[in-house]
C-alpha positions as CSV (number, residue, x, y, z in Angstrom):
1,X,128.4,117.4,144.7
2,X,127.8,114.0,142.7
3,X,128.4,113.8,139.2
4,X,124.6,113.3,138.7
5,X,121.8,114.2,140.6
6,X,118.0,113.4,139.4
7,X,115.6,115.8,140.0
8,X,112.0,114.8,142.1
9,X,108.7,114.6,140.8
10,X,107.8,117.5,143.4
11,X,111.6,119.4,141.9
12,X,109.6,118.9,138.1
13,X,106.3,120.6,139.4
14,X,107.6,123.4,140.9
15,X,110.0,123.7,137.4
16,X,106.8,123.6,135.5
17,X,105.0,126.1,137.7
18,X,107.7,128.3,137.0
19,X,107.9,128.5,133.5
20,X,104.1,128.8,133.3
21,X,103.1,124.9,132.6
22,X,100.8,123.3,134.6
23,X,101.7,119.8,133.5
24,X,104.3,118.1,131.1
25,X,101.2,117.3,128.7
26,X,101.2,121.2,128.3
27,X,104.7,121.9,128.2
28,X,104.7,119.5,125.0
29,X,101.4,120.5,123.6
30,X,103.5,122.0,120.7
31,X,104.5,118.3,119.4
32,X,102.3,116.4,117.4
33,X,99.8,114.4,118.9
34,X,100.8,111.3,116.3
35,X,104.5,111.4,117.7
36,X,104.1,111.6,120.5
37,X,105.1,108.5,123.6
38,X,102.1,107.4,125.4
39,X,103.0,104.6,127.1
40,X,106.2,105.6,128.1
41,X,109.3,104.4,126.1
42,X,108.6,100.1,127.8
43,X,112.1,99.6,128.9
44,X,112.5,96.4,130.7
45,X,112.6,96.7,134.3
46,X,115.1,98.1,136.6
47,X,118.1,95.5,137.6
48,X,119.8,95.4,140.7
49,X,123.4,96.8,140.9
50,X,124.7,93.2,140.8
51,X,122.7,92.1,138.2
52,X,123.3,95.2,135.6
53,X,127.1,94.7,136.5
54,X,126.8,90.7,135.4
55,X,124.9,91.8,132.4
56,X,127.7,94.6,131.5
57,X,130.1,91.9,132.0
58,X,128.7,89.3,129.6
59,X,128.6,91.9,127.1
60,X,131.8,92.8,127.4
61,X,133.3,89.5,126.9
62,X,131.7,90.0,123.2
63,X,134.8,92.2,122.7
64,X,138.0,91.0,121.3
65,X,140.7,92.8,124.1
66,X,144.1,92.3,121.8
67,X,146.9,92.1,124.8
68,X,149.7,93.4,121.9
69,X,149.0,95.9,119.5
70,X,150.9,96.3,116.0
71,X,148.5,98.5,114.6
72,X,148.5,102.2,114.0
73,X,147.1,104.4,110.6
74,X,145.5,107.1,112.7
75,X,144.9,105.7,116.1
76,X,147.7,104.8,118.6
77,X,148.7,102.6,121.4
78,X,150.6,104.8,124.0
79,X,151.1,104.2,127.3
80,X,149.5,106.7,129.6
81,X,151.0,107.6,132.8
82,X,148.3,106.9,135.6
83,X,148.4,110.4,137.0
84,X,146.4,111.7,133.3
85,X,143.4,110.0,134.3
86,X,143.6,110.7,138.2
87,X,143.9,114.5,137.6
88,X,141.5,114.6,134.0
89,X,138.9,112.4,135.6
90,X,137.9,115.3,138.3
91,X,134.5,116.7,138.8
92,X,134.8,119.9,137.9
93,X,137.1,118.9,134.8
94,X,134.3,116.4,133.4
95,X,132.9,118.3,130.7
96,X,133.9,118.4,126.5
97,X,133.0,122.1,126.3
98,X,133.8,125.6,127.4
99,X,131.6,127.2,129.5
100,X,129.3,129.3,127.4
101,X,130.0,132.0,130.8
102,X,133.6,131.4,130.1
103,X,135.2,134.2,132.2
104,X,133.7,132.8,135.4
105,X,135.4,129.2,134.6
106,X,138.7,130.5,134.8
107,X,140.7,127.1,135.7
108,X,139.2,125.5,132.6
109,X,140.2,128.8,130.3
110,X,143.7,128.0,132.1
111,X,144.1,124.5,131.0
112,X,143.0,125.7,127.7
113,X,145.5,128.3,127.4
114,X,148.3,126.0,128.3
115,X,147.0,123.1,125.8
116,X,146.9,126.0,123.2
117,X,151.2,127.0,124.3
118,X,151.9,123.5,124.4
119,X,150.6,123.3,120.7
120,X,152.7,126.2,120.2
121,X,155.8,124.8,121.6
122,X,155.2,121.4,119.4
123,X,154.9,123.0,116.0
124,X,156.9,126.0,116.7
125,X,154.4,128.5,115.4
126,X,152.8,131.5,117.2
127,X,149.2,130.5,117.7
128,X,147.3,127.4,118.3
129,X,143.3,127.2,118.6
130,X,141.5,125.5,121.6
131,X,141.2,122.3,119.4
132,X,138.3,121.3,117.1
133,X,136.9,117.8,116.9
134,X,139.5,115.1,115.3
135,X,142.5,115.6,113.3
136,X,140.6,114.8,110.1
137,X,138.4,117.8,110.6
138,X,141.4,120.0,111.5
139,X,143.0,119.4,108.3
140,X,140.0,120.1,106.5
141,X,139.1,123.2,108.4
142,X,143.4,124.4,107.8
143,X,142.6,124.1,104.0
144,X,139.6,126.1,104.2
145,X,141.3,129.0,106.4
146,X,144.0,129.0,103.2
147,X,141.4,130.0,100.8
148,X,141.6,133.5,99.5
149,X,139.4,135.9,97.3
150,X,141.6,134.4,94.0
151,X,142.9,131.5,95.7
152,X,141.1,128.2,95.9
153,X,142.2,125.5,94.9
154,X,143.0,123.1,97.2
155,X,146.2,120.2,97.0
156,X,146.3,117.3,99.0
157,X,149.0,114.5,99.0
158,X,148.4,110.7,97.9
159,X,150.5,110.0,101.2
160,X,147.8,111.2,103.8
161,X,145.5,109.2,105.5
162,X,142.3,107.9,103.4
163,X,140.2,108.9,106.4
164,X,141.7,112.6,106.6
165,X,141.7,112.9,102.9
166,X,138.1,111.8,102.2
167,X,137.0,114.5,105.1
168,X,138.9,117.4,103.0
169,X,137.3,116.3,99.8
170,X,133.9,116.4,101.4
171,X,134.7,119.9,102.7
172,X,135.6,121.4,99.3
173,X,132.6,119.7,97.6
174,X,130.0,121.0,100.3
175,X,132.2,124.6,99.2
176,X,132.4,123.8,95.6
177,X,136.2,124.3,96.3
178,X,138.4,122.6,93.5
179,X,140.2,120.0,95.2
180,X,143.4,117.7,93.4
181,X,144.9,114.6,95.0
182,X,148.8,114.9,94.0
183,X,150.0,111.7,93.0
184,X,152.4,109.6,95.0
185,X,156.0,108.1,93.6
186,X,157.9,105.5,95.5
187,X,155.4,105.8,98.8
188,X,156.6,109.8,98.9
189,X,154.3,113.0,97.2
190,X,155.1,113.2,93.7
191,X,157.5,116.3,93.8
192,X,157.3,116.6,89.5
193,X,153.5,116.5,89.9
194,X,153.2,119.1,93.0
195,X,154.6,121.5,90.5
196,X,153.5,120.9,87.6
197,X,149.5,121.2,89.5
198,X,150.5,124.6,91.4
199,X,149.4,127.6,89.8
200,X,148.3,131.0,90.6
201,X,144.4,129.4,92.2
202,X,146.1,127.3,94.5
203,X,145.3,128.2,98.1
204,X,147.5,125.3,99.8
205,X,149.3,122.2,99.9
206,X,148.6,119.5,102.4
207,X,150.7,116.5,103.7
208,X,151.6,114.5,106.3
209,X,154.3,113.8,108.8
210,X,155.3,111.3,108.9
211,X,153.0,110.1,106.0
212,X,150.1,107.4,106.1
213,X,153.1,105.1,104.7
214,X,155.2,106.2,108.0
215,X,157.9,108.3,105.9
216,X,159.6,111.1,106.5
217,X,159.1,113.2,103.2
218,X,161.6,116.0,102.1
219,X,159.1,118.6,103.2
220,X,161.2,121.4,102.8
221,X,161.6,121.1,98.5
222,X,157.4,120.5,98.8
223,X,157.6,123.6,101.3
224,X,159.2,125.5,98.5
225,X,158.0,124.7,95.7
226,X,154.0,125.8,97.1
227,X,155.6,128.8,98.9
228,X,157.0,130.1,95.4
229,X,153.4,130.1,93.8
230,X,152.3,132.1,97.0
231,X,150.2,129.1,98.4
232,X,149.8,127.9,101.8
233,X,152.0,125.0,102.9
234,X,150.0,122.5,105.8
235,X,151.7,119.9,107.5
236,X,150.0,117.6,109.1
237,X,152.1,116.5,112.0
238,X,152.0,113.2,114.7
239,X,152.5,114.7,118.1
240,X,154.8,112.5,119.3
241,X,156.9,112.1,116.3
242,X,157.3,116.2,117.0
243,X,159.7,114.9,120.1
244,X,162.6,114.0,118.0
245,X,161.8,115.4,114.5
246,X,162.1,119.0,113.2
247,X,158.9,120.8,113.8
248,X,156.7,122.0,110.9
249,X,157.5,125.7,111.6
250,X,161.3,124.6,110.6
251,X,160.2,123.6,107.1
252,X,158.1,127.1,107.0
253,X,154.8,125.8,107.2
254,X,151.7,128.2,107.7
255,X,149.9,126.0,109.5
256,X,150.2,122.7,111.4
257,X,147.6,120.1,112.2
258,X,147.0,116.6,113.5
259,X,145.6,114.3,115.5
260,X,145.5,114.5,119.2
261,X,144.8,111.2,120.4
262,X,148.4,110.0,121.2
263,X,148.6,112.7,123.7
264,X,147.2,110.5,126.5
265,X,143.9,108.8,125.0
266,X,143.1,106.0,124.8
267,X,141.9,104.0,121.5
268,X,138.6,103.8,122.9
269,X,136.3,102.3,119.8
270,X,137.5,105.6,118.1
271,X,136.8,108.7,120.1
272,X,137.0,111.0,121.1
273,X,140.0,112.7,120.0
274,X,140.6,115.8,119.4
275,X,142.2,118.0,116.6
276,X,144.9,120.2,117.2
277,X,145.6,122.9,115.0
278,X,148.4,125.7,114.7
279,X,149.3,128.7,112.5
280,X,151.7,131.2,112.0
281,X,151.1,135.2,113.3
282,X,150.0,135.8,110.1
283,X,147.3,133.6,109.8
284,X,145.8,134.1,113.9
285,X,143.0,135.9,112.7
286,X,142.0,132.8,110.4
287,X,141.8,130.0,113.0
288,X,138.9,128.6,113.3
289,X,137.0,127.8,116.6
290,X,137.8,129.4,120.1
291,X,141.1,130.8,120.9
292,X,142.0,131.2,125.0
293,X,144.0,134.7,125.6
294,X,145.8,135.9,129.1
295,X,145.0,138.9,130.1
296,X,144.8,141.0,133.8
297,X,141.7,141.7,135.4
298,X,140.8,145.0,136.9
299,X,142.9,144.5,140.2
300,X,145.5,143.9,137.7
301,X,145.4,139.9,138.6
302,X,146.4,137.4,135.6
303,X,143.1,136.5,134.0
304,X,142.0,134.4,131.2
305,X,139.4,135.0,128.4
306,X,138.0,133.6,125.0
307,X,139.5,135.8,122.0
308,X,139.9,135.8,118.3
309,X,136.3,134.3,117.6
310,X,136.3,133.8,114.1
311,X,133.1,132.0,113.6
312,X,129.8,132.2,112.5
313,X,128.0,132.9,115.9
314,X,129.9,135.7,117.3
315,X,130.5,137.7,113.3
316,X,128.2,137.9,110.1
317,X,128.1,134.5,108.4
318,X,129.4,135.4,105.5
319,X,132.6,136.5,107.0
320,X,133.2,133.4,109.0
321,X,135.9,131.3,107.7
322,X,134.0,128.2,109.9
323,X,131.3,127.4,111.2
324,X,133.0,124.8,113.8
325,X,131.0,125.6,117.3
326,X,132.9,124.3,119.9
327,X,136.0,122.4,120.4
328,X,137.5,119.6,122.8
329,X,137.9,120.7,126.3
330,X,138.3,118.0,128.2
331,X,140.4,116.2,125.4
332,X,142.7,119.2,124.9
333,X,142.9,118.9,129.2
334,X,144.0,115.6,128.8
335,X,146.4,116.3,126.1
336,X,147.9,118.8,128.6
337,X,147.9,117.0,131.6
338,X,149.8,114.2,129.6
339,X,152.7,116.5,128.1
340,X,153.2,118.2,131.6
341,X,153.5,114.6,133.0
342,X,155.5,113.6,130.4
343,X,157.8,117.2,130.1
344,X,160.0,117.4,127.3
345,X,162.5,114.2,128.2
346,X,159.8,112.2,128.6
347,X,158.2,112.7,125.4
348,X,161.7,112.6,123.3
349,X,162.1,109.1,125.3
350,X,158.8,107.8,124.0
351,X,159.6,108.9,120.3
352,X,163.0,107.5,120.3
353,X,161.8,104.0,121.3
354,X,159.0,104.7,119.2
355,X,161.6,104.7,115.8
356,X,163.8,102.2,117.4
357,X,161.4,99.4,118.3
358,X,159.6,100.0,114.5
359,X,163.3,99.4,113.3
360,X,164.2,96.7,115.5
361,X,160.8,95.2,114.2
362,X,161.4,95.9,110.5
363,X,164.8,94.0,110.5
364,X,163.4,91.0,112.1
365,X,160.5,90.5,109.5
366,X,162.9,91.2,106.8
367,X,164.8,88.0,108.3
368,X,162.1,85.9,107.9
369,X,160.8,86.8,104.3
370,X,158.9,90.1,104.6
371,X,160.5,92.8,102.4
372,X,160.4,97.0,103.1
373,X,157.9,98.4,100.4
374,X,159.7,102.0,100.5
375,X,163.6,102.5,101.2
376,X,162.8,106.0,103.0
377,X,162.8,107.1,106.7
378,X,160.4,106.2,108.8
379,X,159.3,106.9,112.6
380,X,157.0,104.3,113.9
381,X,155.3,102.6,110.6
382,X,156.1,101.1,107.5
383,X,154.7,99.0,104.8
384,X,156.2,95.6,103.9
385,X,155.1,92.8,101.6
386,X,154.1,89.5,102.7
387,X,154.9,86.4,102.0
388,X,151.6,84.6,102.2
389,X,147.8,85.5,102.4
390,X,148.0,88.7,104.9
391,X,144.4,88.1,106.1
392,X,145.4,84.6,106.9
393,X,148.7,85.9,108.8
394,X,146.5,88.5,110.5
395,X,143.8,85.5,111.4
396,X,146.5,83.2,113.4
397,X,148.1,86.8,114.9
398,X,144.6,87.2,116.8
399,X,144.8,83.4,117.6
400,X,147.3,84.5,119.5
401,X,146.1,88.1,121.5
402,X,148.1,90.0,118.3
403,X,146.6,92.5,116.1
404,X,148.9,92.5,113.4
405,X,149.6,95.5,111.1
406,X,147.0,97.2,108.6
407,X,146.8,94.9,105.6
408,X,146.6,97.1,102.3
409,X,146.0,96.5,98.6
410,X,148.5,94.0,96.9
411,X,148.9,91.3,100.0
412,X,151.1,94.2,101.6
413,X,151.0,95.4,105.3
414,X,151.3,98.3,107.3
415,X,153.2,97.5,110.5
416,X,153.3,99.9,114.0
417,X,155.4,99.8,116.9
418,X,155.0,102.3,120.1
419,X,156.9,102.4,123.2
420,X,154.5,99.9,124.8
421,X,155.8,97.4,122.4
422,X,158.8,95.0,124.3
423,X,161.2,93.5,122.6
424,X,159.8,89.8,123.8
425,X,156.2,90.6,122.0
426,X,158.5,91.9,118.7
427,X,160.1,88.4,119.0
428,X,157.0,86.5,119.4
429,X,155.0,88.6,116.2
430,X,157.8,87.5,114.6
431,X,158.0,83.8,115.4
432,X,154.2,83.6,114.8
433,X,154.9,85.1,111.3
434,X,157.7,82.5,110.6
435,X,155.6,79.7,111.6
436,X,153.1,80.9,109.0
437,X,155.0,81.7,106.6
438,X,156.3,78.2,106.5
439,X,159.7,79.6,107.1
């Protein structure tokens, strides 16, 4: 079967026959008149296969392809093993949804399942969802799942993401939720201030790991401190970092969240990712979205089905804790493909050089003039000063097939390494830097 298949004019007739019409004029009788298209929508005419390809090609060479990537804050340069996109990129695979008929789909409720035990395995808690859109929305939608009948208020840490933080503020204010930004201290949350702001209305605590600043925080005093004031504690976790860090189920939290994209996607102008998000037993029942269960079927054969529906089109809407429709499938496919390819060595290998080439590359700038903002852990990122005009620096890295690291307020920079990164392109950042710099 090919991927796309037009219907003929005679195939539209005898549609229209068949749902009563006798012409398309009829079927859309019920649109007004004075919106209507009546000469069609005048698109230019049809090119030859050569010709469209030459015309795809000269607008492609509008783009600016970067050959090195330094960049991070969200979005990720991984390397993806060939075999994700030979196995993701089948037919019957090509779709972002779960079949509305789920039970007959049963390979796609598989990969789902798996995705959803993968999750589990990478946060250590009991139950993950079958994804939602992005990571941003995840973390929103795991601070709305926190919120009890006396319990509203919602937390969130200086150190997360702008992106992800301005998506939870626009969450509470479409719920008239309180919402509080706890301040930051030395590129870490603001322990003092996490305390002081708790009380007996706060429904959870959210930050980051690592943080936007790429630190490691000391999540277990945070963990603490919200779990003695009986809130929710929500981490926020990088997939990859999860290799070679302790999981968020070690520092107790309820639920776990993130951003799926380094899981074999690409960068892609954006999207689309896909948000994971994972909770402990006791809050199952509050996941948003569509959970995947195993069960047997009648000859007693292991069988697959959609469970656990906690949202507004399958109970009353008042009772839904969401009203998030659908979720990621192919995404959350590719996610799983990607982590079986990669099994558990081979994700610990990418993390490791992850940490070590962000190290390697932290040193080196240091050498040449660039100082560490924050003297805390880090995994893959971290934020340095800079010596001259950053947006002059990041001008003559392009120059050069470089996008350098995220410049942010006061001249400083957030820098990212992957595994992809090779020692020779660390060295050559670096003598591009120097030259700048005037060193």
């Amino acid at each position: 079967m090919g991927r796309y298949v037009a219907s003929t004019a005679a195939e539209q007739q005898e549609m229209l026959k068949a749902a009563g019409y006798a012409s398309f004029d009829e079927l859309f009788a019920g649109i007004p008149e004075h919106v209507r298209l009546h000469q069609g929508l005048r698109i230019p005419e049809g090119l030859s296969e050569m010709e469209a390809l030459a015309r795809m090609e000269e607008l492609a060479e509008k783009n600016t392809v970067f050959r090195h990537i330094f960049r991070g804050a969200g979005a990720y340069a991984h390397y993806i093993p060939a075999a994700v996109k030979s196995i993701t990129s089948k037919e019957e695979f090509l779709t972002a949804y779960t079949p509305y008929q789920a039970e007959i789909s049963q390979g796609v409720l598989q990969s789902i399942f798996e995705f959803q035990t993968m999750v589990c395995d990478l946060t250590g808690l009991d139950a993950a969802n079958a994804s939602v859109y992005d990571g941003a929305t995840a973390a929103a939608e795991a601070t709305a799942m926190c919120q009890e009948r006396k319990r509203h208020t919602v937390l969130v840490s200086a150190t997360t993401n702008p992106e992800v933080l301005k998506v939870i503020q626009t969450y509470c204010f479409g719920s008239n939720t309180p919402f509080q930004v706890i301040p930051a201290a030395g590129g870490v949350t603001d322990s003092d201030a996490l305390r002081e702001a708790l009380c007996e209305e706060t429904a959870c605590f959210y930050v980051q790991q690592p943080n936007y600043y790429g630190i490691l925080e000391d999540y277990q005093s945070l963990s603490d401190a919200v779990h003695e004031k009986g809130a929710k504690f929500i981490m926020g976790s990088n997939p990859i970092a999860l290799a070679a860090i302790k999981s968020p189920s070690e520092y107790g939290a309820d639920v776990a969240v993130g951003e799926g994209q380094p899981l074999g996607m690409p960068l892609a102008f954006g999207g689309p990712y896909l948000g994971f998000m994972a909770a402990s037993a006791s809050m199952t029942r509050k996941l948003p979205g569509r959970i995947v269960g195993q069960t047997t079927d009648h000859d007693g054969n292991r069988a697959f089905v959609l469970t656990l529906q906690a949202r507004e089109q399958h109970i009353r809407r008042e009772k839904a804790s969401s009203n998030i429709c659908s979720n990621q499938a192919l995404c959350a496919l590719t996610a799983g493909v990607y982590l079986s390819v990669m099994g558990k060595e081979g994700l610990k290998e990418a993390a490791l050089q992850c940490t070590a080439k962000a190290h390697y590359l932290q040193k080196a700038l240091e050498e040449i003039g660039f100082s560490l903002r924050y003297r805390q852990p880090f995994f893959h990122e971290f934020v340095t000063t800079c010596p001259t005009d950053s947006s002059a620096l990041m001008a003559a890295l392009e120059k050069e097939g470089f996008l350098g690291g995220l410049p942010l307020e006061n001249g400083e920079i957030l820098w990212c390494t992957t595994e992809k990164n090779t020692k020779q392109e660390m060295d050559a950042l670096v003598s591009i830097c120097k030259e700048v710099c005037g060193k």
